[in-house]
ROFI-723693 format. One record per atom (N, C-alpha, C): residue number from 0; residue in three letters; atom name; x negated, z negated, y. Coordinates in nm, 3 decimals, always signed. Example, Ala and Ser with C-alpha at 12.3 -4.5 7.8 and 13.67 -1.06 7.14 Angstrom:
BEGIN
- k/r/a/X/Z/Y
- 0/Ala/N/-1.319/-0.780/-0.569
- 0/Ala/CA/-1.230/-0.780/-0.450
- 0/Ala/C/-1.320/-0.780/-0.330
- 1/Ser/N/-1.285/-0.708/-0.225
- 1/Ser/CA/-1.367/-0.714/-0.106
- 1/Ser/C/-1.290/-0.787/+0.003
***
This chain:
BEGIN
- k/r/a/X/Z/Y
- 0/Unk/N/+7.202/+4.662/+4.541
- 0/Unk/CA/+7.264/+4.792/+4.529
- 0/Unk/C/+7.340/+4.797/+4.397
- 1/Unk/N/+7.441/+4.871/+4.422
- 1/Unk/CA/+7.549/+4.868/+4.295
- 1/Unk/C/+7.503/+4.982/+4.193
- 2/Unk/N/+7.570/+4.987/+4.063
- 2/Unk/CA/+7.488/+5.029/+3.984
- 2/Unk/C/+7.592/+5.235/+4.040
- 3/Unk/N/+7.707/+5.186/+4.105
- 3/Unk/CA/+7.751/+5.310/+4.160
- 3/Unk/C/+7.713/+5.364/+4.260
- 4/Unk/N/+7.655/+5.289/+4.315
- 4/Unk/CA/+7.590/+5.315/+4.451
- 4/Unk/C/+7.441/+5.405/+4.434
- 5/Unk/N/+7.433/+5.368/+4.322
- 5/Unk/CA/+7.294/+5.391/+4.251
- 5/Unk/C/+7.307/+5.558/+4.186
- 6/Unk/N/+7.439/+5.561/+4.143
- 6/Unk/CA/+7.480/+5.693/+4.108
- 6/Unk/C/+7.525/+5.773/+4.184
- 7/Unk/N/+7.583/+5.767/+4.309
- 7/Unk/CA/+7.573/+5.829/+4.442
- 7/Unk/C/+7.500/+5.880/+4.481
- 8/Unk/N/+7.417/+5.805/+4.456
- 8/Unk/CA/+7.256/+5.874/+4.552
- 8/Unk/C/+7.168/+5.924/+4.462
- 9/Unk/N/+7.202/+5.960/+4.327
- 9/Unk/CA/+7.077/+6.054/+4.238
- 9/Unk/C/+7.185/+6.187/+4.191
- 10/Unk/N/+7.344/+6.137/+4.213
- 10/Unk/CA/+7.339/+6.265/+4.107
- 10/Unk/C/+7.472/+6.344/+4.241
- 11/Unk/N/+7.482/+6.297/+4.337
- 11/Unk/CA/+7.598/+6.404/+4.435
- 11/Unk/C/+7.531/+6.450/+4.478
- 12/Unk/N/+7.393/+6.497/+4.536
- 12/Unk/CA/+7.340/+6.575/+4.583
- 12/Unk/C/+7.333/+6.703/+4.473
- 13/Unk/N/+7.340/+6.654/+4.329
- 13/Unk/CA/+7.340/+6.795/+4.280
- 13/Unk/C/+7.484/+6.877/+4.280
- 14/Unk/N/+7.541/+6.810/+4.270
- 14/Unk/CA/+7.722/+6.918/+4.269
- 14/Unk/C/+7.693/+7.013/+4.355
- 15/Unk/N/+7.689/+7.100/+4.211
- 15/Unk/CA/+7.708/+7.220/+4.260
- 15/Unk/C/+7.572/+7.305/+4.302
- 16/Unk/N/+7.486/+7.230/+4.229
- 16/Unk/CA/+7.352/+7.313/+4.249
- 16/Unk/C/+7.291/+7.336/+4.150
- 17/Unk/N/+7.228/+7.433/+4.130
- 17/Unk/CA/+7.203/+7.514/+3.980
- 17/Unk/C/+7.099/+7.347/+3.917
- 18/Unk/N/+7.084/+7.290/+3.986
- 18/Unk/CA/+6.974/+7.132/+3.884
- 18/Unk/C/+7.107/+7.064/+3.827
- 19/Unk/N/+7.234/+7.053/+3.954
- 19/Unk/CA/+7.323/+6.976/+3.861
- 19/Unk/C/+7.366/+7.026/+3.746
- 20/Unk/N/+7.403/+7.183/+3.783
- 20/Unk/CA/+7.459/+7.284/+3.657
- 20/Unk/C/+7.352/+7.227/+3.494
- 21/Unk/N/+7.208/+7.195/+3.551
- 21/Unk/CA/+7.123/+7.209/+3.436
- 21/Unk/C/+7.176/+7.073/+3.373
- 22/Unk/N/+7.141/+6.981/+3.492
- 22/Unk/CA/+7.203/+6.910/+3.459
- 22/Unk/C/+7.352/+6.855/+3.333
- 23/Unk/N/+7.469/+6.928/+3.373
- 23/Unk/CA/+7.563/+6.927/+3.319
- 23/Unk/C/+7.520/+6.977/+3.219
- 24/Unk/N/+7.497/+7.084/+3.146
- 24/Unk/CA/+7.441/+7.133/+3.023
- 24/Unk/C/+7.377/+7.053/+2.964
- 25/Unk/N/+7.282/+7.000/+2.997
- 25/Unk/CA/+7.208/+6.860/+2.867
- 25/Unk/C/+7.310/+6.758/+2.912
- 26/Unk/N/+7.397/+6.749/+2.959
- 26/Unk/CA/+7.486/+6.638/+2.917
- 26/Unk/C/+7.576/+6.672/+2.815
- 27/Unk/N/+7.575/+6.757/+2.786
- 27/Unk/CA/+7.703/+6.821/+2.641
- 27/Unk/C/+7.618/+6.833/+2.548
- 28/Unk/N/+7.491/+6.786/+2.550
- 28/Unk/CA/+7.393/+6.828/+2.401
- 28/Unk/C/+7.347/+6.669/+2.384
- 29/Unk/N/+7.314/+6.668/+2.251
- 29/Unk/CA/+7.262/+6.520/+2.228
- 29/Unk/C/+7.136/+6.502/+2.300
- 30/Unk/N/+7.171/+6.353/+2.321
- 30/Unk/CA/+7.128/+6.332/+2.415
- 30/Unk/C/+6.977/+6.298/+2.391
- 31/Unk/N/+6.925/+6.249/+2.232
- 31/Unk/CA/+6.814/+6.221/+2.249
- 31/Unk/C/+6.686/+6.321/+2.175
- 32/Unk/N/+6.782/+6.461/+2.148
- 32/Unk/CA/+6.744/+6.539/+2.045
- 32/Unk/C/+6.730/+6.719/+2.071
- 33/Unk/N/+6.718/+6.757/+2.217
- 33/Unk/CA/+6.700/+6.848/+2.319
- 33/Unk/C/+6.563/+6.893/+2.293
- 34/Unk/N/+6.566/+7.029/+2.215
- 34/Unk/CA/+6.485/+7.105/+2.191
- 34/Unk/C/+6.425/+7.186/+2.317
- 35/Unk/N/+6.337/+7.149/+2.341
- 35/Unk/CA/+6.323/+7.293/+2.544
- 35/Unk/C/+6.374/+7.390/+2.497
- 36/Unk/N/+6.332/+7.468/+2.341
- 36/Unk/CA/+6.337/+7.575/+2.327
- 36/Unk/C/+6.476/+7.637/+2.356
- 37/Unk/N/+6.561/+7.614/+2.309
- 37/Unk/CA/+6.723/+7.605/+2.298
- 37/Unk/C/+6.728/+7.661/+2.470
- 38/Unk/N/+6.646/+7.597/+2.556
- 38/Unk/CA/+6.698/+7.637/+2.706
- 38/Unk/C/+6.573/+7.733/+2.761
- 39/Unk/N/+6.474/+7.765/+2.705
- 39/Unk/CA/+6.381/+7.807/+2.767
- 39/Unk/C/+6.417/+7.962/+2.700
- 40/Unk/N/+6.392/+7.949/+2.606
- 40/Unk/CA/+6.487/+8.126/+2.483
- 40/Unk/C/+6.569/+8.148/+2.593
- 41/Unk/N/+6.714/+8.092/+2.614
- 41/Unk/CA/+6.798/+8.185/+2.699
- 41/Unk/C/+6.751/+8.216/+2.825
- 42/Unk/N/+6.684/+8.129/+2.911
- 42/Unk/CA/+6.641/+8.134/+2.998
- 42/Unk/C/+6.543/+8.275/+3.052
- 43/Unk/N/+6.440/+8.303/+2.914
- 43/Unk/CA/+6.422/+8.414/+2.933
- 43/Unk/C/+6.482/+8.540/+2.871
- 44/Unk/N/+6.641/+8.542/+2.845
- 44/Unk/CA/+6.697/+8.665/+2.776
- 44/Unk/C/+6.796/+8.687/+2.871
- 45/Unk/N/+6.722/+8.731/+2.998
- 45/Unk/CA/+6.798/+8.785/+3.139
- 45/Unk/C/+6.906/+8.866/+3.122
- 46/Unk/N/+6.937/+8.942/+3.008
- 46/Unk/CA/+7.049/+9.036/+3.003
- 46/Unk/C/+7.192/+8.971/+2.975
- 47/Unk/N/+7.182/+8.841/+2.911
- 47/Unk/CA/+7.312/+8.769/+2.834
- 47/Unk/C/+7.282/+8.640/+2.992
- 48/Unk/N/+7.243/+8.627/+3.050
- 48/Unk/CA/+7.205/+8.541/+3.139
- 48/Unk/C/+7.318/+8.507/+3.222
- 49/Unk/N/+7.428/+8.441/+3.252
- 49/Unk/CA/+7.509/+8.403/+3.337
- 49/Unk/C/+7.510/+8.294/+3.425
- 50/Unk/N/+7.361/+8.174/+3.361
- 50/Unk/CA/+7.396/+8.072/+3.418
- 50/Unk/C/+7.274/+8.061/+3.502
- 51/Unk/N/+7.324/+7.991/+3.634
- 51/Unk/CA/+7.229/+7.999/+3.736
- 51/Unk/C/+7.084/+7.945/+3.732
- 52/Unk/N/+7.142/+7.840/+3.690
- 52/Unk/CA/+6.977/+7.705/+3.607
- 52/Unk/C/+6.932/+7.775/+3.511
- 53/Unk/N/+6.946/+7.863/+3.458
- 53/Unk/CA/+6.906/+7.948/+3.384
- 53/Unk/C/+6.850/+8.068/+3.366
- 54/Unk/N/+6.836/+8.143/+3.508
- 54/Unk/CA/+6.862/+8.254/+3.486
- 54/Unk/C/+6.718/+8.334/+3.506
- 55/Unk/N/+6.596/+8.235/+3.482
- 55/Unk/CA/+6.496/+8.318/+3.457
- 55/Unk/C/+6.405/+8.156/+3.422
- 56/Unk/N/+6.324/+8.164/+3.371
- 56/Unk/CA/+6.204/+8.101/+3.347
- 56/Unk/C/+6.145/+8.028/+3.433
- 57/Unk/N/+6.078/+8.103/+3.523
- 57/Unk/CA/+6.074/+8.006/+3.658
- 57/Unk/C/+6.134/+7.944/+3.746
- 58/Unk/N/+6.297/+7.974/+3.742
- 58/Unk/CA/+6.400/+7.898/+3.781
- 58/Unk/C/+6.417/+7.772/+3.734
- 59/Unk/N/+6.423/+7.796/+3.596
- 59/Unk/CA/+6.432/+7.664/+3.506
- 59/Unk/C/+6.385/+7.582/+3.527
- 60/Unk/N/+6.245/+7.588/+3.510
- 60/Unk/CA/+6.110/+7.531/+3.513
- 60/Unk/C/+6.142/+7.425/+3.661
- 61/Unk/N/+6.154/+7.504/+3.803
- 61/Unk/CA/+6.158/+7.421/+3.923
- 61/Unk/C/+6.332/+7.332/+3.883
- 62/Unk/N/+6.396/+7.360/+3.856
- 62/Unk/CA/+6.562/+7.269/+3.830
- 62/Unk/C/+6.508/+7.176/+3.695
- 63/Unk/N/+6.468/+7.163/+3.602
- 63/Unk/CA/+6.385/+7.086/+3.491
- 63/Unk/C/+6.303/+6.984/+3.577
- 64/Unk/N/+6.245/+7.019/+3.689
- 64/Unk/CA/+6.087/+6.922/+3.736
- 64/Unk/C/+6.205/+6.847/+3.800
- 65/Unk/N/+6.258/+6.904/+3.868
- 65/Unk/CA/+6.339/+6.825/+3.974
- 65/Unk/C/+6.434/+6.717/+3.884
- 66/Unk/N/+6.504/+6.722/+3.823
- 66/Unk/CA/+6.542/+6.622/+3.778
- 66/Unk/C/+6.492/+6.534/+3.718
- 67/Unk/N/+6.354/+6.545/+3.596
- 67/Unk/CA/+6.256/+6.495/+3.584
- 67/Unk/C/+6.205/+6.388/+3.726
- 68/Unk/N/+6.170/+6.447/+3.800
- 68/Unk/CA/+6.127/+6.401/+3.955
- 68/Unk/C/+6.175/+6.315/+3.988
- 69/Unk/N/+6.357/+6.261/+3.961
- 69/Unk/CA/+6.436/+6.206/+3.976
- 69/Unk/C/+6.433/+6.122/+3.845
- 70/Unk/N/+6.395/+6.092/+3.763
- 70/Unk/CA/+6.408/+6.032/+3.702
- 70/Unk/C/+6.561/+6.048/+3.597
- 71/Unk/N/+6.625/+6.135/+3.588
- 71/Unk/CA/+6.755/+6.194/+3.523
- 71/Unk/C/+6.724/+6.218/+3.377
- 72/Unk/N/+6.665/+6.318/+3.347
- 72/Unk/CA/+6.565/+6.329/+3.256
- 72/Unk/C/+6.472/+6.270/+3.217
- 73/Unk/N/+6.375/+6.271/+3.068
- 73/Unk/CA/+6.272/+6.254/+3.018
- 73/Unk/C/+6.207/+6.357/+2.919
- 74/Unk/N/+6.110/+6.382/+2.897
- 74/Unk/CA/+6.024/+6.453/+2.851
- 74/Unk/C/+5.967/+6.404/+2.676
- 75/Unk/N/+5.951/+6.416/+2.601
- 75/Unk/CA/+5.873/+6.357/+2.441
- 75/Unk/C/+5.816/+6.464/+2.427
- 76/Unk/N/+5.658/+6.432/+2.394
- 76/Unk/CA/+5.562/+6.564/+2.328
- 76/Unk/C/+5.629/+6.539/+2.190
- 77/Unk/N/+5.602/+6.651/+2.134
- 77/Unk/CA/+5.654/+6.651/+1.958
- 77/Unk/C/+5.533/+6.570/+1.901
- 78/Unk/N/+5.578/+6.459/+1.781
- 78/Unk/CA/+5.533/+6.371/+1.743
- 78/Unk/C/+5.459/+6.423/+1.527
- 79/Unk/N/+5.414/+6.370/+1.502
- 79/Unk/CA/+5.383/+6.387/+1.382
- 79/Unk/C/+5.529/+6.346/+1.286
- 80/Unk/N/+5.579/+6.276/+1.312
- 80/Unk/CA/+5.712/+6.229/+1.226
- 80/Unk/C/+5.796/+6.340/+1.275
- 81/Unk/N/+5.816/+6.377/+1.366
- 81/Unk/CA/+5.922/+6.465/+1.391
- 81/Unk/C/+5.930/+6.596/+1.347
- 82/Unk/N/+5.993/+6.636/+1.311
- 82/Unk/CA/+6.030/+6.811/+1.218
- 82/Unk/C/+6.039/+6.917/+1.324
- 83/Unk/N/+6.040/+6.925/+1.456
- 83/Unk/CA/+6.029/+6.983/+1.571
- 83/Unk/C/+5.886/+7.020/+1.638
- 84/Unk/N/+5.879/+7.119/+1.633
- 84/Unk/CA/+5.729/+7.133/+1.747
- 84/Unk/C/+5.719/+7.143/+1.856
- 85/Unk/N/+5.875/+7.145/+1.902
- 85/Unk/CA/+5.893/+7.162/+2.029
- 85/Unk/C/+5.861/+6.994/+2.075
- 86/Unk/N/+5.881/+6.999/+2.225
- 86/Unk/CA/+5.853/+6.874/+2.329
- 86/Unk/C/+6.030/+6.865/+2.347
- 87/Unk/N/+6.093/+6.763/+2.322
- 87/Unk/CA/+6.189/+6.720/+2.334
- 87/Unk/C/+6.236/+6.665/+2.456
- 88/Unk/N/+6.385/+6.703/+2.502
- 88/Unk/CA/+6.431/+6.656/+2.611
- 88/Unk/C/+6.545/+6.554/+2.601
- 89/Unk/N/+6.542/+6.438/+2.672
- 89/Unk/CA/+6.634/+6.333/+2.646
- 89/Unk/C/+6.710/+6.327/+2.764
- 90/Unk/N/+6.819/+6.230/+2.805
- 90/Unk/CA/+6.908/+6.241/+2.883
- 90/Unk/C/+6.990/+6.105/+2.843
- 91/Unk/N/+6.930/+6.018/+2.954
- 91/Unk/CA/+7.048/+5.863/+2.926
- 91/Unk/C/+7.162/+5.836/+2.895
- 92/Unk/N/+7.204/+5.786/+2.810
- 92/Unk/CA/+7.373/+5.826/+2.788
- 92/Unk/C/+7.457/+5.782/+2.923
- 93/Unk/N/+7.386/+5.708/+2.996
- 93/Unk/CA/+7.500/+5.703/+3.103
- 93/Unk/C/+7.494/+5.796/+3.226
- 94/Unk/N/+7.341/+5.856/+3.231
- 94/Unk/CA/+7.371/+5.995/+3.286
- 94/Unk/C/+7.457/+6.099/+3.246
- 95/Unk/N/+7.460/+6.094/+3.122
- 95/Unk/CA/+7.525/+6.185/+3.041
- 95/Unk/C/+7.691/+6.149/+3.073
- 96/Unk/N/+7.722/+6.070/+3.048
- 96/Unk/CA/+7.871/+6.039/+3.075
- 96/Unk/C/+7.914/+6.063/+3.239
- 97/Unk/N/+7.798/+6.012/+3.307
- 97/Unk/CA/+7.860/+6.050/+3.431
- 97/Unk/C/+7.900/+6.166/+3.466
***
């Protein structure tokens, strides 16, 4: 299987669905340095809320697993070296580019 063939089949099923939308959003943020908080804060400030992957907490949460699920995403508990307390979200750079 080609390595495009490979990208066919994890990331066109999202176009256009609030996981790809989430998707697309951690692809414009660095990629190895994704605070949850940054998405979980707006997520619950329903009044400024426009974006669909976003637009409540428990929304998030199921569009987050799912790509996770897929392997698109990764997860880091916050570490003792790290200046963050948050659990960090990463994103492959070649997911990211795609």
């Amino acid at each position: 299987m080609s390595l495009n063939t490979c990208w066919k089949i994890s990331l066109e099923p999202l176009y256009g669905k609030p996981a790809g939308e989430l998707l697309g959003i951690l692809a414009l943020l660095d990629p190895d340095m994704i605070t949850e908080d940054i998405l979980t804060k707006y997520a619950e400030d329903i009044s400024k809320n426009s974006v669909p992957s976003l637009r409540s907490l428990p929304k998030y949460r199921e569009f987050y697993l799912h790509l996770r699920r897929h392997a698109l995403i990764d997860k880091e508990p916050p570490t003792m070296a790290s200046a963050s307390t948050q659990s960090l979200i990463s994103i492959h750079r070649l997911v990211q580019q795609a």
